[in-house]
C-alpha positions in Angstrom: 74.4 -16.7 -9.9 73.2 -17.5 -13.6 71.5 -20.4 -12.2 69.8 -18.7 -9.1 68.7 -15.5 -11.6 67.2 -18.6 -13.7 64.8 -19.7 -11.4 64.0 -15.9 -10.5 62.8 -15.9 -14.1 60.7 -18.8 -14.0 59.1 -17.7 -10.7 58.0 -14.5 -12.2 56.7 -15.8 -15.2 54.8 -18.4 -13.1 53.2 -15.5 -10.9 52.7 -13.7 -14.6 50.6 -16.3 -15.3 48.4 -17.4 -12.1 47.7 -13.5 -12.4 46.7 -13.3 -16.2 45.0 -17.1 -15.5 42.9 -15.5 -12.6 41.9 -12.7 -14.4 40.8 -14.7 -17.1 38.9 -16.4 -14.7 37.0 -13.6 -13.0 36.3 -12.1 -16.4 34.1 -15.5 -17.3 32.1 -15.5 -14.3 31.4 -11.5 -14.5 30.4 -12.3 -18.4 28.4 -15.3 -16.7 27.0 -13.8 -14.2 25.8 -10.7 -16.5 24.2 -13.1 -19.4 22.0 -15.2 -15.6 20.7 -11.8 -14.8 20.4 -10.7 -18.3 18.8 -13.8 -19.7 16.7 -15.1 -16.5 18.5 -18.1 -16.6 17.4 -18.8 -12.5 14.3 -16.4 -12.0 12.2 -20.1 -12.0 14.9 -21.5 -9.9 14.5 -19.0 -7.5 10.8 -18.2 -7.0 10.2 -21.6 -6.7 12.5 -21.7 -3.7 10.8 -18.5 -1.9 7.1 -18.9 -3.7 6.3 -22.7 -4.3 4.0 -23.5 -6.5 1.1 -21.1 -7.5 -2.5 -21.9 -8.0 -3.5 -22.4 -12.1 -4.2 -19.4 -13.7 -8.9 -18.7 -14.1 -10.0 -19.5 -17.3 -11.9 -16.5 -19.6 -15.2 -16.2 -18.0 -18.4 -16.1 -20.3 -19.6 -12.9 -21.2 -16.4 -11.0 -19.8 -13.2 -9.2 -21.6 -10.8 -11.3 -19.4 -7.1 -10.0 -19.6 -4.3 -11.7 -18.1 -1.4 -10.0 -17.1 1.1 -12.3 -17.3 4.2 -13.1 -14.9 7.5 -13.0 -17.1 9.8 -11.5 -14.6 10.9 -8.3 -16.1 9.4 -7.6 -18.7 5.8 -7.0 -20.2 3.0 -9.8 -21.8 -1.0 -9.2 -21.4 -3.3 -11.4 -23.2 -6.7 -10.2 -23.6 -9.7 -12.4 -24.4 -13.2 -10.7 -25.2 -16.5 -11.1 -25.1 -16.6 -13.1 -27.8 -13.7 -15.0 -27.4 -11.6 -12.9 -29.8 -7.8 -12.9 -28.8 -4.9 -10.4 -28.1 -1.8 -10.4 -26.9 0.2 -7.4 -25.7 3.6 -7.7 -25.5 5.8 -10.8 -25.5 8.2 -10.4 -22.3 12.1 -11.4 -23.6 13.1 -14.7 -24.7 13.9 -16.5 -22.2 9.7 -16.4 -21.5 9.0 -17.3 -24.4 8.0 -21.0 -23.9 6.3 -20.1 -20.4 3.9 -17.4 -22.1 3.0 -20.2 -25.0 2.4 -22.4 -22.5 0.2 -19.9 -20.8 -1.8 -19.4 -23.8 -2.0 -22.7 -24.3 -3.7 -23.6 -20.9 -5.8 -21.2 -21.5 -7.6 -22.3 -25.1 -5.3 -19.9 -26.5 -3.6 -21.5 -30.0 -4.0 -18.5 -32.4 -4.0 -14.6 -32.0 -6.4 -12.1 -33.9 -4.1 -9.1 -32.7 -0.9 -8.9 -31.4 0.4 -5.3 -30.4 4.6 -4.8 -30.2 4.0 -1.8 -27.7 7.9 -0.8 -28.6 11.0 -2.1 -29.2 12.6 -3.1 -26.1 14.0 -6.6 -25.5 11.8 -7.1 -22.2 8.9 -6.4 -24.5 8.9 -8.0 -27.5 11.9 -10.4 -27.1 9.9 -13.5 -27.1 7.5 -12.1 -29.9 9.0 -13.8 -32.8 8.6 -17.1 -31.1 4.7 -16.4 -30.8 4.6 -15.6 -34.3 6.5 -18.9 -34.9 3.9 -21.0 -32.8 0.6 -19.9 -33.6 -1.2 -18.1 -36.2 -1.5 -14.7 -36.0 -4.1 -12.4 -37.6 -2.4 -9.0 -37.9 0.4 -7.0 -35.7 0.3 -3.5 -34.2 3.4 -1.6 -33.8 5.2 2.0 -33.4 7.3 3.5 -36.1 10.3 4.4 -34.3 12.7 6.6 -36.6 15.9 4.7 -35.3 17.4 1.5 -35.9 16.2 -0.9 -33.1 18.3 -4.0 -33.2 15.4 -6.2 -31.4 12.6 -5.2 -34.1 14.4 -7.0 -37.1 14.1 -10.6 -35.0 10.3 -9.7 -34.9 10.5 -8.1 -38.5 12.0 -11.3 -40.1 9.1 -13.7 -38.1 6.2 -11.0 -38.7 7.6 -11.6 -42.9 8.4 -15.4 -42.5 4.6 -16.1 -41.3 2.9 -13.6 -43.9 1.3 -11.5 -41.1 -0.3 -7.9 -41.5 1.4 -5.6 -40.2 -0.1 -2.0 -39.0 1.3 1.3 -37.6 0.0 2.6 -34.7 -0.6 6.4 -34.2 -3.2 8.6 -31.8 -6.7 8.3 -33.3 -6.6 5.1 -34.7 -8.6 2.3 -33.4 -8.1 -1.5 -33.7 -10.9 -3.4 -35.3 -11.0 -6.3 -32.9 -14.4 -7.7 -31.5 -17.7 -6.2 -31.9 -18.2 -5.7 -28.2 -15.1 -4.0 -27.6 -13.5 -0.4 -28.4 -9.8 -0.2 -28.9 -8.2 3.2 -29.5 -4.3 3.6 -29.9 -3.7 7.0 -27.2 -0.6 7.4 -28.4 2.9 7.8 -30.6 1.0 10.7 -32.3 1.8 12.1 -35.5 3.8 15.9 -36.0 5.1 16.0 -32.8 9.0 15.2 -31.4 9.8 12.3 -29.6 13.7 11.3 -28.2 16.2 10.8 -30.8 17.6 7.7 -29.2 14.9 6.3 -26.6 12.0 3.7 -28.1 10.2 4.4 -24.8 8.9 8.0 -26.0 7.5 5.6 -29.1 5.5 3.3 -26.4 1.9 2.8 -27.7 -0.5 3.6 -25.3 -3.6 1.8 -25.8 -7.2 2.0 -24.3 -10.0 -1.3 -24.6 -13.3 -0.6 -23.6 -15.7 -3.0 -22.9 -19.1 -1.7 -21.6 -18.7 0.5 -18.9 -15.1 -0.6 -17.8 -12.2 0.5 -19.3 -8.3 -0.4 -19.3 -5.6 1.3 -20.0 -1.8 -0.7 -21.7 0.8 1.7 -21.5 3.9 -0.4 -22.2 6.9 1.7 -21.1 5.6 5.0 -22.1 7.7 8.1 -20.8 6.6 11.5 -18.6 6.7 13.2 -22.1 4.4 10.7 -24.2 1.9 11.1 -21.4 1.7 14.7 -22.1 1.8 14.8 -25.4 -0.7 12.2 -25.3 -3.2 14.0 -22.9 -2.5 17.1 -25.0 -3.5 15.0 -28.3 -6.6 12.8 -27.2 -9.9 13.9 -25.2 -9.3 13.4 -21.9 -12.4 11.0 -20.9 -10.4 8.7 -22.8 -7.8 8.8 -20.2 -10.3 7.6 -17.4 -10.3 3.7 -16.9 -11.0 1.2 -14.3 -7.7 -0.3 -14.8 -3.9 0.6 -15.9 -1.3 -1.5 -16.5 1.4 0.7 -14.8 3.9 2.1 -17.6 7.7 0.5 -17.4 7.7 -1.6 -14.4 7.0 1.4 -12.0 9.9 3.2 -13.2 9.9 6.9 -12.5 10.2 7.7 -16.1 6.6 7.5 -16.8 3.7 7.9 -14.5 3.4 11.5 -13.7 1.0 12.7 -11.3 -1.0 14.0 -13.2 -1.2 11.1 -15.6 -2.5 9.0 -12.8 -4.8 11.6 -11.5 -6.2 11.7 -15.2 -6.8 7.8 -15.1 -8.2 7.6 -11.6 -7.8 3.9 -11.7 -9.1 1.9 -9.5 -6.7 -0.7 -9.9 -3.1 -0.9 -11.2 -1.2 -3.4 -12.5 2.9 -3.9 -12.6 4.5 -6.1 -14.4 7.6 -6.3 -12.9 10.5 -8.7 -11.8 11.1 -10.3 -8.1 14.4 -8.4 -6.7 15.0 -6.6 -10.2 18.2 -4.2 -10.2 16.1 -1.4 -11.2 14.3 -0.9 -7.7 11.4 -1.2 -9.3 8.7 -0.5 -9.1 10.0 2.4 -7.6 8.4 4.0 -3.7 7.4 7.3 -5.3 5.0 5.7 -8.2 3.4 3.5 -5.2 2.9 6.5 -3.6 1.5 8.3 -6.2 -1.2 5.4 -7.5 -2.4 4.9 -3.9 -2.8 8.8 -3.3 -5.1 8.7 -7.1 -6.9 5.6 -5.5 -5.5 2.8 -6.6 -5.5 -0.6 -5.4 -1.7 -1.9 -6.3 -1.3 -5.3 -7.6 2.5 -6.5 -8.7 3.5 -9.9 -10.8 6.3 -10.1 -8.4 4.1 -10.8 -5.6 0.8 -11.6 -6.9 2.0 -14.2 -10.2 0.0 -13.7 -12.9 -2.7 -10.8 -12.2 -6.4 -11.8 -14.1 -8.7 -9.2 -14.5 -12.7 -9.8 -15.5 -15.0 -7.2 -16.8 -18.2 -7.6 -17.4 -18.9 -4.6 -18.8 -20.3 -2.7 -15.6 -18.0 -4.2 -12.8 -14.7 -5.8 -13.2 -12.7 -8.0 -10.4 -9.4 -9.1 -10.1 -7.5 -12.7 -9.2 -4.5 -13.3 -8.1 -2.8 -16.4 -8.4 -2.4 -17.8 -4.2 0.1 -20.4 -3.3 -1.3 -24.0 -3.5 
């Protein structure tokens, strides 16, 4: 009996185990599985399996305010070249984009920055800034002051202090001196009014460059309740533009209707990732910018989205599989 109640012992603490072993198991390919979606670690993997390869991405035309809004999955990154071939970059996407947006700069005659703008921060945002402050200089940075500690910011902090670059708070009113051809007026976080205690999206800048005649509006993940405050705080022509960039993917949390009936944009721009678990961009936004006239173009389908103005007439390209 003692010997038979011996081996009952062992079998249970070897079941014990392949439990506590399998477990163990599952819990490293959840953690895994979280840090692939988290990180990106197979959105290049992937969409070259469904997309191939993409055409190369137009130079900066002569004469034009070219703005590229960049594919980094999901997240945000538009460089802007003027007129006069003075440089800005909006956004950074996250880290794991980082190399892929130098690159892009890169292939496009792009090794130093007179502006770059933080529009708030959010990981999908300015993640990959402090490696663009690390690889080329950068004239001065644009960014929110957001009342709460935002654990991303110090990364950017600490490379914006490291490289000696200007830094500048943006508030409603102020504009960015940036090329002599251009206009660029910060829409919004204004001053005196009350923002969310805990959400950095209510502190999205909203910014407006006018070139000319044509117009474009950034509006990095700005919520229902900046736009409001914002329309309430600025004169409303400066709300009309040929352009938006399409606030936080195409989220419902921003673009009201009548933020996009304000804008009347004849094209929209989302920045957003292929098969995100968001739903973005979501079907009541598309419905919205098509019923305010919009012509939709998405990073998820289009790649990298360039837009020309030429200060009267603007036109978009898309990159188109090779």
């Amino acid at each position: 009996m003692a010997g038979k109640s011996a081996r009952s012992e062992k079998e249970r603490k070897k079941r014990r185990f392949k439990r506590v072993l399998s477990a163990a198991v599952s819990l490293v390919f959840i953690v895994l599985a979280v840090l692939a979606i988290r990180l990106h670690w197979f959105d290049n993997v992937f969409s070259s399996c469904v997309d191939g390869e993409l055409d190369p991405i137009p130079l900066p035309k002569e004469g034009c305010l070219s703005i590229y809004v960049l594919d980094v999955g999901q997240g945000d990154c538009s460089l802007l070249v003027s007129p006069n071939g003075r440089t800005m970059l909006i956004d950074a996407g996250d880290a794991a984009y980082s190399p892929k947006v130098i690159s892009t700069l890169e292939g496009l005659g792009v090794y130093s920055l007179d502006v770059a703008v933080g529009t708030h921060p959010h990981f999908d945002h300015i993640g990959g800034m402090p490696a663009v402050l690390n690889a080329m200089p950068v004239g001065e940075y644009w960014m929110p002051e957001v009342p709460f500690e935002a654990y991303t910011q110090s990364f950017t902090d600490r490379a914006l202090e490291e490289n000696g670059v200007k830094t500048n708070i943006a508030w409603n009113g102020k504009t960015i001196d940036w090329d002599k051809d251009c206009v660029v007026t910060v829409l919004s976080p204004a001053r005196g009014v009350e923002y969310s205690d805990v959400d950095a999206n209510d502190y999205s800048i909203i910014l407006r460059v006018e070139y000319g005649e044509n117009a474009m509006l950034f509006t990095g993940d700005a919520t229902v309740h900046a736009e409001q405050l914002a329309m309430y705080q600025n004169e409303k022509a400066l709300f009309d533009a040929d352009v938006l960039k399409v606030a936080h993917h195409g989220s419902t949390t921003g673009s009201s209707y009548g933020f996009l009936e304000a804008v009347s944009a004849k094209t929209a721009v989302i920045s957003v990732g292929r098969n995100n678990d968001y739903g973005h961009p979501d079907f009541d936004i598309l419905n919205r910018l098509r019923a305010t006239g919009s012509d939709i173009f998405r990073t998820d389908k289009n790649g990298t989205v360039s837009v020309f103005m030429d200060g009267s007439n603007i036109s978009v390209e898309v990159q188109k599989h090779k």
